[in-house]
C-alpha positions as CSV (number, residue, x, y, z in Angstrom):
1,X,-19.6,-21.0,24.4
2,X,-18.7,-18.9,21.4
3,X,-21.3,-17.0,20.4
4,X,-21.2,-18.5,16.8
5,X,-21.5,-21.9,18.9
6,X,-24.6,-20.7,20.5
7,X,-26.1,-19.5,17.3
8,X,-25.8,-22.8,15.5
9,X,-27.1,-24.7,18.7
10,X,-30.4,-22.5,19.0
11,X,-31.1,-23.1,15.6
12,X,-30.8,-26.6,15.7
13,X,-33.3,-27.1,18.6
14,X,-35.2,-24.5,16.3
15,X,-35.5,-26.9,13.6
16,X,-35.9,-29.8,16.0
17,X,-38.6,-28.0,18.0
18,X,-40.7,-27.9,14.5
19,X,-40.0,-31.6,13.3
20,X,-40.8,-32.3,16.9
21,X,-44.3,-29.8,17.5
22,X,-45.6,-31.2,13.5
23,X,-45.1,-34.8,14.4
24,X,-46.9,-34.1,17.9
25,X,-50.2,-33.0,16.2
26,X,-50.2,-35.7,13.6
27,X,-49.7,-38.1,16.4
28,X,-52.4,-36.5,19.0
29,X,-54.7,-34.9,16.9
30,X,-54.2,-37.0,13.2
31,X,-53.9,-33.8,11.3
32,X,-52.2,-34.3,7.5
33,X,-48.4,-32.9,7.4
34,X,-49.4,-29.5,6.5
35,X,-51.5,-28.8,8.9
36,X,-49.7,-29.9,11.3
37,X,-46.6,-28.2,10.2
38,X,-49.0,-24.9,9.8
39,X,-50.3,-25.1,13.2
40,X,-46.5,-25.2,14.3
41,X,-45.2,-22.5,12.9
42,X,-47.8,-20.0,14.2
43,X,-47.5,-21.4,17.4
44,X,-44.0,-21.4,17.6
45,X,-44.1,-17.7,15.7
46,X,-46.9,-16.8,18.5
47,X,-48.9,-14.7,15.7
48,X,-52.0,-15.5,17.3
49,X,-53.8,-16.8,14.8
50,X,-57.1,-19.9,15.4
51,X,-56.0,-23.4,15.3
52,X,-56.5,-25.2,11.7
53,X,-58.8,-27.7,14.1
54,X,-60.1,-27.7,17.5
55,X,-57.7,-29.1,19.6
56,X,-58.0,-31.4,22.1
57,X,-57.4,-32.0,25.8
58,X,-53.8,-34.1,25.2
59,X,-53.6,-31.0,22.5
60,X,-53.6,-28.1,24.1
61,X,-51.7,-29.3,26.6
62,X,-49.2,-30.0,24.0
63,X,-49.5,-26.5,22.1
64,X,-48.9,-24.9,25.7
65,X,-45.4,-26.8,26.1
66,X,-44.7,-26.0,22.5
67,X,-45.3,-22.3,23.3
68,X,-43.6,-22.5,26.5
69,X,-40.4,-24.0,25.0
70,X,-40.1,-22.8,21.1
71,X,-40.2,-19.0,22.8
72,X,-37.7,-19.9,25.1
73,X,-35.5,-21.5,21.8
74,X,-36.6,-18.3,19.8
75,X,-35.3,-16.0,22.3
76,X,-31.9,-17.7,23.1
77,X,-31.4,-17.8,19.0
78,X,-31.8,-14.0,18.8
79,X,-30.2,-13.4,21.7
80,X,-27.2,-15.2,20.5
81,X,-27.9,-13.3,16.8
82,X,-27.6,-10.2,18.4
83,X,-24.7,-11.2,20.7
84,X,-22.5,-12.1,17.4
85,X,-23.7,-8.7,16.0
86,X,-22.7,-6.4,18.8
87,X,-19.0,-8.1,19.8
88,X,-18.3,-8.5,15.8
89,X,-18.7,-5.1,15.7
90,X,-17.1,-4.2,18.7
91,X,-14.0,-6.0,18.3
92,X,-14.0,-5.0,14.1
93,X,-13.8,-1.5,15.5
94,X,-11.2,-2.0,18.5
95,X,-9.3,-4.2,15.8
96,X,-9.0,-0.8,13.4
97,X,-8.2,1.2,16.5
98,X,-5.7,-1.1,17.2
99,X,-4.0,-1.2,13.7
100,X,-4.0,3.0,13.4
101,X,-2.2,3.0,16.6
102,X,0.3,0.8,15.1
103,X,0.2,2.4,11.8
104,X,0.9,6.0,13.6
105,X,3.7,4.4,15.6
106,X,6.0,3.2,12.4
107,X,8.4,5.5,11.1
108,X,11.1,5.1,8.3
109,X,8.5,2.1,7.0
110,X,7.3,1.6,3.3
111,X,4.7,1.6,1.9
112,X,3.2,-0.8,-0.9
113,X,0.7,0.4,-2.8
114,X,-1.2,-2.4,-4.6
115,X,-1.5,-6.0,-3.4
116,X,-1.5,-7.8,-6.5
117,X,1.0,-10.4,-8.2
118,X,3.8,-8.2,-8.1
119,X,2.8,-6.2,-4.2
120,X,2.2,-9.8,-2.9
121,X,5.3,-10.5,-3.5
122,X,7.0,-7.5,-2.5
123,X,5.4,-7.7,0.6
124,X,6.4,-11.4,1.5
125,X,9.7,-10.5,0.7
126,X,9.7,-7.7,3.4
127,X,7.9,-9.9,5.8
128,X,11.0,-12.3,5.6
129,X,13.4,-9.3,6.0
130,X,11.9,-8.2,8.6
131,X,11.2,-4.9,6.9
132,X,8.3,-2.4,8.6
133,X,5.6,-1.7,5.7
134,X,2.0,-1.0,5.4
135,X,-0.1,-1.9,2.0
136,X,-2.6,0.3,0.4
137,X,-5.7,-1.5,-0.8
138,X,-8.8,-0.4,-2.3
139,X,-10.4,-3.8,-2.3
140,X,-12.2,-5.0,0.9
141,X,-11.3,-8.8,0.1
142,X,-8.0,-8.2,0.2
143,X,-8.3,-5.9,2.9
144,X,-10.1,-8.9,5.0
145,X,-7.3,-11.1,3.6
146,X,-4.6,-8.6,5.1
147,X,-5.8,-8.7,8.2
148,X,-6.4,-11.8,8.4
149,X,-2.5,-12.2,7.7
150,X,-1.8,-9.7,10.2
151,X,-0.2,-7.2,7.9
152,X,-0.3,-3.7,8.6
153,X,-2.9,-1.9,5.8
154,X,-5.3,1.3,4.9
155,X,-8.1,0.5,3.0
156,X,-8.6,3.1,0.3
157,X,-7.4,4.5,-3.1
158,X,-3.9,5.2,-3.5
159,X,-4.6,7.8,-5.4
160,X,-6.0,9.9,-2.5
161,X,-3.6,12.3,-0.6
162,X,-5.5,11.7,2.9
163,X,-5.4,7.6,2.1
164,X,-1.2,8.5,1.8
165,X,-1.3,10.2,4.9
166,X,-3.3,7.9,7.0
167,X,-0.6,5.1,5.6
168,X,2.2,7.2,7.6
169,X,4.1,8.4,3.7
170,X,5.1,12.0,5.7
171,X,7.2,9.5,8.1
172,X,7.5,7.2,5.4
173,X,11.4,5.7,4.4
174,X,10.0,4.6,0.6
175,X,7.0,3.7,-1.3
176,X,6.2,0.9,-4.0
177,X,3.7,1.6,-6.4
178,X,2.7,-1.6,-8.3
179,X,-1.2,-1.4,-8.8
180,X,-1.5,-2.7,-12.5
181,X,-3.4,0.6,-14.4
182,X,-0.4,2.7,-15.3
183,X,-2.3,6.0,-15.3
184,X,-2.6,5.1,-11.6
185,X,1.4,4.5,-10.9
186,X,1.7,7.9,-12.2
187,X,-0.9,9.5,-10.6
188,X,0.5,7.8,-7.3
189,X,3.8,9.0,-8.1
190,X,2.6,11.9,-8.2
191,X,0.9,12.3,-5.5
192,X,3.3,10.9,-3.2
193,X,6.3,13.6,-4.4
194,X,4.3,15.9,-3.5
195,X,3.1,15.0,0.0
196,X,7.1,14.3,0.4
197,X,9.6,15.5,-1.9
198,X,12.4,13.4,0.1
199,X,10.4,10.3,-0.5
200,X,12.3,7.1,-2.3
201,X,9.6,6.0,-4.7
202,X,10.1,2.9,-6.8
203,X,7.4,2.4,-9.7
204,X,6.2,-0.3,-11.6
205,X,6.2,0.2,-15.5
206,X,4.5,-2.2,-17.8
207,X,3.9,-0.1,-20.9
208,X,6.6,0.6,-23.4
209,X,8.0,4.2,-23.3
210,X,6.0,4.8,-19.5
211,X,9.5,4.8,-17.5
212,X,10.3,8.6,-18.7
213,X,6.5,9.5,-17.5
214,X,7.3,7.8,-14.3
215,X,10.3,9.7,-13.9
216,X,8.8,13.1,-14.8
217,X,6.4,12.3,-12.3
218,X,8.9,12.1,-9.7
219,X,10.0,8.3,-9.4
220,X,13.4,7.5,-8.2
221,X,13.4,4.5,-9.7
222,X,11.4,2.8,-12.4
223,X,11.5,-1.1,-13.2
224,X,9.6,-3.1,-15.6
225,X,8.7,-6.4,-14.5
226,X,8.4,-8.1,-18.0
227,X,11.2,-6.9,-18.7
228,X,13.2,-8.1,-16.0
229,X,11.9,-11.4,-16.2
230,X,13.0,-11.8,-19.7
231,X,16.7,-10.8,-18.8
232,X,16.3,-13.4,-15.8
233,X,14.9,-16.1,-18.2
234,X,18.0,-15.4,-21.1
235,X,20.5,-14.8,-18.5
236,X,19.3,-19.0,-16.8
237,X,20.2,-19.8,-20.4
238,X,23.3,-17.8,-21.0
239,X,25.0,-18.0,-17.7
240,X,23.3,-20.6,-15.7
241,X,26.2,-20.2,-12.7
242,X,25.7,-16.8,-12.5
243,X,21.9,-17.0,-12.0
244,X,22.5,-19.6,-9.6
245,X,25.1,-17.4,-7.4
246,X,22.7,-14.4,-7.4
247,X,19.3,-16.8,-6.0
248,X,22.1,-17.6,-3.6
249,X,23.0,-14.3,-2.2
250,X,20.0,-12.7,-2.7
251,X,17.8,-15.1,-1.9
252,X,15.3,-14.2,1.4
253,X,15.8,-17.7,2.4
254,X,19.4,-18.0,2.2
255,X,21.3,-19.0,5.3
256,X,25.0,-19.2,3.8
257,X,25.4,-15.8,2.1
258,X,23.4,-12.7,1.4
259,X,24.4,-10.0,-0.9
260,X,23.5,-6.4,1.4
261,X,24.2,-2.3,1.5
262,X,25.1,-1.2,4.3
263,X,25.1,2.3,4.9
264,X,28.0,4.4,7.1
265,X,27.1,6.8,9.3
266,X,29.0,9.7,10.2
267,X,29.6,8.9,13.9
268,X,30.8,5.6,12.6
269,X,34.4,4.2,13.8
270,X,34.8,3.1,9.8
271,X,34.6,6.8,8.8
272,X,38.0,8.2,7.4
273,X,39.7,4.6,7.3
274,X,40.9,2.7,4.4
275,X,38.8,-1.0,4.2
276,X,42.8,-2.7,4.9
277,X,43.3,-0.2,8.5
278,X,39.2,-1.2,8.8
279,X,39.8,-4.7,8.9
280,X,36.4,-5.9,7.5
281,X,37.3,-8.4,5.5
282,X,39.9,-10.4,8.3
283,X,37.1,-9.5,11.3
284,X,34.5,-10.8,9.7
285,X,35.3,-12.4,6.2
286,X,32.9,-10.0,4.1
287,X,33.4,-8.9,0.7
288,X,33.7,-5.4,-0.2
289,X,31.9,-5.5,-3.8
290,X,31.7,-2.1,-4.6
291,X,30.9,1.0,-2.4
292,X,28.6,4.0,-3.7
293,X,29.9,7.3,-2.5
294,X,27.9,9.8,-1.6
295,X,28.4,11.7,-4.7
296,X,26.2,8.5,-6.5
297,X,29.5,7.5,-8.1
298,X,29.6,3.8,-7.5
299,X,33.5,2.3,-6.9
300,X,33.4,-1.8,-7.8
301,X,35.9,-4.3,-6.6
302,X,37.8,-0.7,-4.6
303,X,41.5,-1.3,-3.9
304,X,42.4,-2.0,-0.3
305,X,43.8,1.5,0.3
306,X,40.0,3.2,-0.6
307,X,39.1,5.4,2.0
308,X,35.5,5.1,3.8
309,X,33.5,8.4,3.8
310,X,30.4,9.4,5.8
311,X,27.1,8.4,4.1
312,X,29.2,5.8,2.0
313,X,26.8,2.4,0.9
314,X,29.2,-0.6,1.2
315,X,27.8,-3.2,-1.3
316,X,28.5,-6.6,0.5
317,X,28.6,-10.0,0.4
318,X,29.1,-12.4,3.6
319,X,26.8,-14.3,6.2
320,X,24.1,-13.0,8.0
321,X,25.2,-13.1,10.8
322,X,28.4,-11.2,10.4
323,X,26.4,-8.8,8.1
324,X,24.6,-7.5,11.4
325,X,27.5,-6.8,13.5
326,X,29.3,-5.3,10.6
327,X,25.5,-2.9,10.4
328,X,26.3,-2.1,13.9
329,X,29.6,-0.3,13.4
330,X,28.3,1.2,10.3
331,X,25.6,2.8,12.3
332,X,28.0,3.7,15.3
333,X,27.4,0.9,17.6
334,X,29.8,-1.7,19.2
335,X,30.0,-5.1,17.2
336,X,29.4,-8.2,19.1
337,X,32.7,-10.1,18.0
C-alpha cells in the first residue's frame, strides 16, 4: 500500500481503538464517558499515569489488550508518518535533480518569464508547437502547478542574474518577459541583455510611453497586449473575413493551413535560386508571402524571378505537413516528397 493509504488506515483503527477502549470501561467497569474516554487516552498514550478507578479483574485484563494493541496502531501510524515524510522528500529532491538535468540539456529554448494571463498563454501556445521553453516563477503555487503540468521551470525572481542562468538564458534562443509590474520587464530586460547581448527578447508593455524604455533597455521587440487586443476587436468589426483567415492560419489548432517563417540556411539547395527554378510552390503548393532578407528589408508578394539568399526568412502559407519538408531543405536536409 501507498504510504498515504497506510497513514489514513492507522488512523482509523486509531480512532476506532478509542471509541472501542471508552466503551469497554463503561461496559466492564460502569465509568461515566469521560472517565472512560480519560482512562483511554492515557492508556493508549502510555503516560503512566493511576487509573481514574481501581480496575477490576475483567479490567485489567482489558487495559492490557488495549496497551498491547493501541501501541502496536500507534507505532504503524508514525511509522507510516515518517514513511510519507522521508520518500516525499526523497523523491521532491530526485524530482529537482531530474528537471536541472533537463533544464541543462536544452539549448536554443525560451524562456518565459512570468506565468500569468498573458505567460499562460504563451506557454500553451509553445506547448502545442512543440516549442522547447522553461518558465521563470517566483511563486511556489505556481511552481507546484508547473510541475504538476510537467513543464520545465526555475523557481525564483526573474530579476536575478543567477535565477537567468540556472534557466539556461546563455544557451538560450529567446526570452518573454510578461510578469505584470513594468519596472520588472525592464529590469528583466535588462538584465537578460546583459547576461547575452545576442539574446531575442520580446517584452510586454502595459503602460503608455514604456515601449521606448523597453527598447532602451535592450528589447527586440516590444508589444502591448491592450493594445493589440483593441486592434483585434475593431479589425472583427471592420474586416470580419480577414480576422477569420488569420485564426485560420495562425491558429495552433489548425490542421488545413498555417501561416510560418522558415529560415534558409547557407548549405541549403534553395540558396542562389529564384522561387520559379526552386519550385516551391508546384512541389509542394506553398505560398511565398513575402521573404525578409537578411539586410531586415522585408520583400511581400516577391516576383517569381527573386533570388533566395542565405539567412533569407521565407514568410509562408501552406499545410503542415508540406511546411516540414519544405523546413528540411531550408535547413539543408533531403525532403521526404
Amino acid at each position: 500500500m501507498r504510504p498515504v493509504r497506510n497513514l489514513r488506515v492507522s488512523l482509523l483503527i486509531l480512532v476506532l481503538t478509542l471509541g472501542l477502549g471508552t466503551a469497554g470501561y463503561i461496559v466492564l467497569e460502569g465509568w461515566d464517558f469521560l472517565d472512560a474516554l480519560y482512562m483511554t487516552v492515557i492508556t493508549l498514550a502510555t503516560v503512566g499515569y493511576k487509573e481514574v478507578h481501581d480496575l477490576s479483574t475483567n479490567g485489567k485484563l482489558f487495559t492490557i489488550g488495549l496497551i498491547l494493541f493501541g501501541v502496536a496502531t500507534i507505532a504503524y501510524a508514525f511509522g507510516s508518518l515518517l514513511q510519507l515524510m522521508v520518500e516525499g522528500q526523497i523523491l521532491r529532491i530526485l524530482g529537482r535533480r531530474k528537471l536541472e538535468k533537463r533544464i541543462n540539456q536544452l539549448e536554443g529554448h525560451y524562456i518565459v518569464c512570468g506565468y500569468g494571463r498573458i505567460g499562460t498563454l504563451v506557454s500553451q501556445e509553445f506547448l502545442s508547437r512543440p516549442v522547447a521553453f522553461i518558465v521563470v516563477e517566483r511563486d511556489p503555487v505556481i511552481c507546484e502547478r508547473l510541475a504538476k503540468e510537467k513543464i520545465l521551470f526555475v523557481q525564483g525572481d526573474a530579476t536575478d542574474d543567477d535565477t537567468l542562468i540556472q534557466a539556461g538564458i546563455l544557451r538560450a534562443k529567446g526570452l518573454i518577459t510578461a510578469v505584470t509590474s513594468e519596472s520588472a520587464n525592464v529590469y528583466i530586460t535588462l538584465t537578460a541583455r546583459g547576461l547575452n547581448p545576442d539574446l531575442f527578447i520580446l517584452a510586454r508593455s502595459v503602460e503608455e510611453g514604456s515601449e521606448i524604455k523597453l527598447k532602451r533597455a535592450g528589447a527586440t521587440k516590444v508589444i502591448s497586449p491592450y493594445r493589440i487586443g483593441a486592434n483585434r476587436m475593431a479589425w472583427a468589426v471592420l474586416r470580419p473575413s480577414v480576422v477569420d483567415f488569420i485564426d485560420i492560419a495562425i491558429g495552433s489548432e489548425s490542421l488545413e493551413l498555417q501561416l510560418e517563417e522558415i529560415r534558409v540556411a547557407p548549405n541549403s539547395s534553395l540558396v542562389a535560386r529564384t522561387l520559379i527554378s526552386a519550385g516551391i510552390r508546384r512541389a509542394w503548393g506553398i505560398m511565398i508571402i513575402a521573404i525578409k532578407k537578411s539586410s531586415g528589408a522585408m520583400l511581400f508578394n516577391p516576383e517569381s524571378s527573386t533570388t533566395i539568399d542565405a539567412e533569407d526568412i521565407l514568410i509562408i502559407l501552406g499545410k503542415p505537413p508540406d511546411i516540414r519538408n519544405l523546413e528540411k531543405v531550408a535547413c539543408g536536409e533531403s525532403s521526404d516528397a
